[in-house]
C-alpha positions in Angstrom: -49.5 46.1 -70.6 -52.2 43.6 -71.0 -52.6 42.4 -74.4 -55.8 39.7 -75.1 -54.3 37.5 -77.8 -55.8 34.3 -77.9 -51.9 32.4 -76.9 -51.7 35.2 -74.0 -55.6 34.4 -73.0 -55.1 31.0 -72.8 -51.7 31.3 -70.9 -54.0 32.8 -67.9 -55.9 30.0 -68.0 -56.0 28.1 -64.0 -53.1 25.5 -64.1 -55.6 23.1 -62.0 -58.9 23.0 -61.8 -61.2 22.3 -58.6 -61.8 18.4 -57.4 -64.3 20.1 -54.4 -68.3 19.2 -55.1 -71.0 21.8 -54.3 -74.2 21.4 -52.6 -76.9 23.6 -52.8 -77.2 26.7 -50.2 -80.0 29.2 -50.0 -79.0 32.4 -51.7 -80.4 34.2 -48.8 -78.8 33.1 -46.3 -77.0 33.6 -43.4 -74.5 31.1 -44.2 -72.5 33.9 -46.2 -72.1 36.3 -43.8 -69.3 36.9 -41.5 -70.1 39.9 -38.6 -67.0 41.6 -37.3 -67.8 44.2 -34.2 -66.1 47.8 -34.6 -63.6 49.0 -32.1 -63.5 52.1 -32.3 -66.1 55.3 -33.9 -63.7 54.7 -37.3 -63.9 51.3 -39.1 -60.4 51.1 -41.5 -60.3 48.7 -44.7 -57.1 48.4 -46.2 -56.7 47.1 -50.2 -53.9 45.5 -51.3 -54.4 44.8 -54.8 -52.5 42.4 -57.3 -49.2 41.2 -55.0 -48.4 38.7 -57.8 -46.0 36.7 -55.6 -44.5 34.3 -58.3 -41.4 32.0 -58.8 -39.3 34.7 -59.1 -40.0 37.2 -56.7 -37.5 37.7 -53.7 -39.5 37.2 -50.6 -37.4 39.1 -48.2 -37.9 42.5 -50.8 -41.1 41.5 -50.9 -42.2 41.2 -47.2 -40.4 44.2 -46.9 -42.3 46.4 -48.1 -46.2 44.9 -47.5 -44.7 45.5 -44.2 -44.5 48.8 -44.7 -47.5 49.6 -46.5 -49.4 48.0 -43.5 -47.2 50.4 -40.7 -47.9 53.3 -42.9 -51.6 52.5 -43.0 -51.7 52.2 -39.1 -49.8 55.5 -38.9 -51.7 57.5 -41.4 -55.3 56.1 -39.5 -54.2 54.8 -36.2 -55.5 51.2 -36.9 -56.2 49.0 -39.7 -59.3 46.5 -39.1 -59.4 45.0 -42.3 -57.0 43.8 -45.1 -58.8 43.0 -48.5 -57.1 41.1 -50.6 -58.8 41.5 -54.2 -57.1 39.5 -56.0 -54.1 37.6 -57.9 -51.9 37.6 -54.8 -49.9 34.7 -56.5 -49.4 34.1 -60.2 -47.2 30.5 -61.7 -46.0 29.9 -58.0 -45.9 27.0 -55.9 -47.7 26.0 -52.6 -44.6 26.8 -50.5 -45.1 30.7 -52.1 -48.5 30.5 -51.6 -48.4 29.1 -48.1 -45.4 32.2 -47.3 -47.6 34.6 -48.4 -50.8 33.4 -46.7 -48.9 32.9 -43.4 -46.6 36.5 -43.5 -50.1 38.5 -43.9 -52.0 36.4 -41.0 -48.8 37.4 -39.2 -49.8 41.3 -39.2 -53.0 40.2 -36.6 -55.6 41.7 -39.0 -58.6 40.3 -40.1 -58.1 39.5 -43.6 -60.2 38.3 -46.6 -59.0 36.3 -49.6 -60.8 37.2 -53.3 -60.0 35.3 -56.2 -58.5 36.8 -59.4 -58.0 35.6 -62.4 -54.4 34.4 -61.9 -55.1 32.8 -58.7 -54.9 29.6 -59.5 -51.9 29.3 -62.1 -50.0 27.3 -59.5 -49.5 23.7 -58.5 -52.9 23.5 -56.2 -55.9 22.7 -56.8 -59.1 25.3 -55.8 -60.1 23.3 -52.8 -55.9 23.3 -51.6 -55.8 27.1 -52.0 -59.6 28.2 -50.3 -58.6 25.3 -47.4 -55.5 26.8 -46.6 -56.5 30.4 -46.7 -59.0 29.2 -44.1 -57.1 27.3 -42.0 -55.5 30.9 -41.0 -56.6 32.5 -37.4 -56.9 35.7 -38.8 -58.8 34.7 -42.2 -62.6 35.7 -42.0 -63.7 34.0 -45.8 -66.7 32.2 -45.8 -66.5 29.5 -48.2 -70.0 28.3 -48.5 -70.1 25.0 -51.1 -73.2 26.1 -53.5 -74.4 26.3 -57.2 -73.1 29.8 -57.4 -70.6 30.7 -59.6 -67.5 31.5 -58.1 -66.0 30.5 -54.4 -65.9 33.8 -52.7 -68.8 34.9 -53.0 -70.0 36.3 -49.1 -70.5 39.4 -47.0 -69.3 41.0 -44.0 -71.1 42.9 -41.4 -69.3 45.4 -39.9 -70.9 46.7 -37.0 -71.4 49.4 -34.1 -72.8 48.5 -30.3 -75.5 50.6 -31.3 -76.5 48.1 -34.2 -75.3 50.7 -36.6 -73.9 49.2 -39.6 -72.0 48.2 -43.0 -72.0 45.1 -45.1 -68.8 44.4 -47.7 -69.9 42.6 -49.9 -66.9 40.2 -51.7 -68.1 38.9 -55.2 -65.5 36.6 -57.4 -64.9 37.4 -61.2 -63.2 34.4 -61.4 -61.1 34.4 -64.5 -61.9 33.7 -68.1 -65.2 32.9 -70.2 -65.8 32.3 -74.1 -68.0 34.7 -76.0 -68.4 34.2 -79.6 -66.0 31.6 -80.0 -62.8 34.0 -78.1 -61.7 34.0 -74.6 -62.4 36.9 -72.7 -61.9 37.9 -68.9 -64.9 36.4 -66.8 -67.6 38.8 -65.1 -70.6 39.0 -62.6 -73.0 36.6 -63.8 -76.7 36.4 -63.6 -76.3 33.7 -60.6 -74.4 35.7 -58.6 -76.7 39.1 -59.1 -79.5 37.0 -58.3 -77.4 36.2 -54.8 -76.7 39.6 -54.2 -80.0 41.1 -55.3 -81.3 38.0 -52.4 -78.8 39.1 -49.8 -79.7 42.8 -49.8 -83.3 42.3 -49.5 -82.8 39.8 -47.1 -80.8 42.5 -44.8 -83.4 45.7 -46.1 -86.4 43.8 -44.6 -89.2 45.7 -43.9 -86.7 49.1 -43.9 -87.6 52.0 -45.7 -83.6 52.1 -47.1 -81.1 49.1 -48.2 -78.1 49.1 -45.6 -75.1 50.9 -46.8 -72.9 48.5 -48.9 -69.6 48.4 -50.6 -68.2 45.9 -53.1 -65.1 44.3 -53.4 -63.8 42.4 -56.4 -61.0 41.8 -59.1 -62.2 41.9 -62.3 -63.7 45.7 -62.9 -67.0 45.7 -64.4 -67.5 46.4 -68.0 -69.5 49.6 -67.2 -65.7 51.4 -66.8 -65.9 52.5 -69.7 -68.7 54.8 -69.7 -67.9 55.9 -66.3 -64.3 56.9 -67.7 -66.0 58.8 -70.9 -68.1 60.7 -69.1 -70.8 59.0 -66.9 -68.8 59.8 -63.8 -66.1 62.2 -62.7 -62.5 61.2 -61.3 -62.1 62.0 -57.7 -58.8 60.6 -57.3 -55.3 58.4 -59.1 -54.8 58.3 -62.6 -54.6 56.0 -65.1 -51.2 55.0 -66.9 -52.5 51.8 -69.3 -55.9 50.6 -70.8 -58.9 49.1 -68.9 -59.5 45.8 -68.9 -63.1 44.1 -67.9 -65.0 41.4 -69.3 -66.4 41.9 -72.9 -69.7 41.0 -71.2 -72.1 43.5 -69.1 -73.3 42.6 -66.7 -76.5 43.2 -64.6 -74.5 43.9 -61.3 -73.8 47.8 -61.9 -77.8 48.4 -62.3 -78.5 46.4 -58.9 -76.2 48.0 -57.3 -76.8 51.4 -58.0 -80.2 50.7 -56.2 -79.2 48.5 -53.3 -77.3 51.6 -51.4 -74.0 50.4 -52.8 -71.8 53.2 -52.3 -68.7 52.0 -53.2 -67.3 49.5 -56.0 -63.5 48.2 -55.4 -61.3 46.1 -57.6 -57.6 45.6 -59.0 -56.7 43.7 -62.1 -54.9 46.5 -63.9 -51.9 47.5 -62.1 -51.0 50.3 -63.7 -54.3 52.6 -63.1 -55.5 53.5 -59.9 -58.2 55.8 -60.6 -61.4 56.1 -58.6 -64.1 57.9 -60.5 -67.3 59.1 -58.5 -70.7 57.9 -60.3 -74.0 58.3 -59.2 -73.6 57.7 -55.3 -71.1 55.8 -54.8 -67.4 55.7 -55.6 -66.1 53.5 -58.3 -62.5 52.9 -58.8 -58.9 50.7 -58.4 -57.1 50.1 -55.7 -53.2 50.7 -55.6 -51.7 47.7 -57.2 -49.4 46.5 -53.4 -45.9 45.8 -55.1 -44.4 45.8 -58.4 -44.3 42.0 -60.0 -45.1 41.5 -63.3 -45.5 44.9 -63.7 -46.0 48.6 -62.8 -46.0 52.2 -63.5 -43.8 54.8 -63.0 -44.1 58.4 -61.5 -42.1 60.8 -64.0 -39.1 61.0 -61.6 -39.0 57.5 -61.3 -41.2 56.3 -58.5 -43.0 53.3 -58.4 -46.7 53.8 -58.2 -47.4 51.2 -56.3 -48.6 51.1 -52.4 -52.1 51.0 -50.7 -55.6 52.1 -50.6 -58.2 52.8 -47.6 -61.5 52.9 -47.5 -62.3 54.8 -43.9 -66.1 53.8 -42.5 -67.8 56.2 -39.7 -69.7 55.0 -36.9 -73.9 56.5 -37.7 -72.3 57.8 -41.0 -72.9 57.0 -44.7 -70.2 58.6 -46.0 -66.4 57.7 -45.6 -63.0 58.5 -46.6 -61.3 57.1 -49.1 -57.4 57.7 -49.7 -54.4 56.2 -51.8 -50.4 56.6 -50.5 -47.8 55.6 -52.6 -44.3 53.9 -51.3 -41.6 53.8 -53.7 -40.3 50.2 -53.8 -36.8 51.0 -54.6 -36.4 53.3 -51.7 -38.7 51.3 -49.1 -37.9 53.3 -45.6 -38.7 56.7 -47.3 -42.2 56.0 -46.4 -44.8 57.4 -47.5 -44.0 59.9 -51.2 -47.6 61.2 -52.1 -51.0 60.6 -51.0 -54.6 61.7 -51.4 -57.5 61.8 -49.3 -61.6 62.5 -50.3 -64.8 62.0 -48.4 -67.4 59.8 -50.7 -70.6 61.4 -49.4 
C-alpha cells in the first residue's frame, strides 16, 4: 500500500532528469495526432497497467504471462488493435530491462502507445534515452512532439472507419511529483495541458454541432476520484482493495472533459483497485494492474487480481464495451479465472 511520507515521496523521485530542449508547437495542431484506420466494424484497446519491470523481476515469468494476457485478449475479442501502456512499465531498472520490455511487447505486432508514470524514469536513462527508444520501435505509434507543454506524452489518436466515422484517444502525461505548500505530492493535469486539450477538441469539433467522441488515457487518476467514489457516480464494474491515490491538486481536466464528449477516463497508478465507476456519460475507472511487481491484491482464495482490461469501440457507435479478465499469476496456463463485461452507453 502506498504510503506519502516525505522519505517515500522523495524516493519516487526520476533518478535522471531530461537533457532534450523544447521548442514551441501550436497547441492545435496536427503535429499530435497519429490516425490508425480500423480493420474490422470492432476497434479493440487493450490496458496494461503498472508492469513494474524492475531489477528483480524474472523476465522469463514475466513474459510469460503478458503473453498470455495478450492471447486471452485476442481470444475473448478476436483481435487486439491497440495496446496502451499507462504507465510505470519499469520502476529502479536498467536500460537493458527497459530495452527487453520495449522490444518483447513490439514483438506481439500491435500497435502500442507508451504513457509516462510517475516511476518511469527511476532508472539509469535519461527522458530523451527512454521516449527515443520507445520510438525507435516499428510498432510504437507515440508522438513525441518537443513543446512548452508539460509533460512528453501528451498526443491523440484517431481511430477511424472508411466511412470517416470516428474516435480520438486522447494520451495525457501526469508525470510524477509536484510541491504544494511546501510537501511533495503526486503530479496532475495542469492548466497547460487543459488548455492543449481544450485546443485539440475544438480544433477536431469545427463547425459540428457535437465534439467527436473521445476517451482518455493516463496514469495518475484525477483528484475528482473521490467524489465519484462517495457518491457522484456509480460502480459499474472491479473493486477496490487499497486507498486512492491522485494528486492533492484539482484540476480543470474533469470539467472540460465532461463537455468535450469524453466518454471514457482510463488510468493505473494503484494496483490494487480496479474499479470503474460510471459518471455523468462517460466511464471513469482503473485498469487491471498487468502483473504482480511491487505489489498486488489477492482474490479470497488466493488469486492474483491482476490481468487486463478492454475497452471495445463500434464502427457508427458511441457506445462500447468495456471488460476486465483476471489471470492468476501463480497458475499462468489456467487462463482466464473471472471476468466482466458492460456496455458504456
Amino acid at each position: 500500500m502506498k504510503k506519502k511520507t516525505l522519505l517515500g515521496l522523495l524516493f519516487l523521485l526520476p533518478v535522471t532528469v531530461s537533457c532534450a530542449s523544447k521548442s514551441y508547437a501550436d497547441i492545435a495542431s496536427d503535429d499530435y495526432i497519429k490516425t490508425i484506420q480500423a480493420s474490422t466494424d470492432d476497434f479493440v484497446i487493450l490496458q496494461l497497467a503498472d508492469i513494474h519491470w524492475t531489477y528483480n523481476t524474472l523476465i522469463n515469468p514475466a513474459k510469460k504471462y503478458l503473453s498470455k494476457v495478450v492471447s486471452e485478449a485476442k481470444a475473448l475479442k478476436g483481435h487486439v488493435d491497440l495496446i496502451e501502456l499507462t504507465g510505470d512499465q519499469t520502476f529502479i531498472a536498467n536500460k537493458n530491462i527497459a530495452t527487453q520490455l520495449y522490444d518483447f511487447i513490439d514483438g506481439f505486432e500491435i500497435p502500442w502507445v507508451f504513457n509516462y508514470g510517475n516511476h518511469d524514469l527511476q532508472g539509469s536513462w535519461s527522458t530523451s534515452w527512454l521516449n527515443e527508444t520507445v520510438y525507435r520501435h516499428k510498432n510504437n505509434v507515440n508522438k513525441f512532439v518537443y513543446d512548452d507543454i508539460a509533460g512528453d506524452t501528451n498526443f491523440i489518436i484517431d481511430v477511424k472507419w472508411q466511412n470517416d466515422y470516428k474516435w480520438q484517444i486522447y494520451h495525457v502525461d501526469t508525470k510524477s511529483l509536484t510541491i504544494q505548500n511546501g510537501a511533495y505530492t503526486y503530479d496532475y493535469i495542469t492548466d497547460d495541458q487543459v488548455e492543449w486539450y481544450k485546443a485539440q477538441t475544438d480544433k477536431e469539433k469545427g463547425s459540428n454541432s457535437e465534439y467527436t467522441n473521445s476517451l482518455t488515457f493516463c496514469h495518475i487518476p484525477p483528484k475528482e476520484i473521490y467524489e465519484i467514489n462517495e457518491g457522484a457516480g456509480t460502480i459499474i464494474g472491479g473493486a477496490s482493495h487499497e486507498g486512492f491515490y491522485p494528486s492533492d491538486i484539482e484540476s480543470s481536466f474533469m470539467k472540460e472533459a465532461e463537455n468535450r464528449n469524453c466518454r471514457g477516463i482510463f488510468f493505473g497508478h494503484d494496483h490494487s483497485n480496479d474499479t470503474v465507476w460510471k459518471y455523468k456519460n462517460m466511464a471513469f475507472g482503473y485498469g487491471v494492474k498487468a502483473n504482480t511487481e511491487l505489489y498486488s491484491a489477492l482474490t479470497d482464495d488466493g488469486k492474483t487480481i491482476t490481468g487486463g482490461s478492454l475497452v471495445t469501440l463500434h464502427k457508427g457507435s458511441s457506445s462500447y464495451d468495456l471488460t476486465h479478465y483476471y489471470i492468476d499469476a501463480n497458475n499462468v496456463d489456467a487462463g482466464i479465472y473471472d471476468q466482466w463485461e458492460v456496455t458504456v452507453a
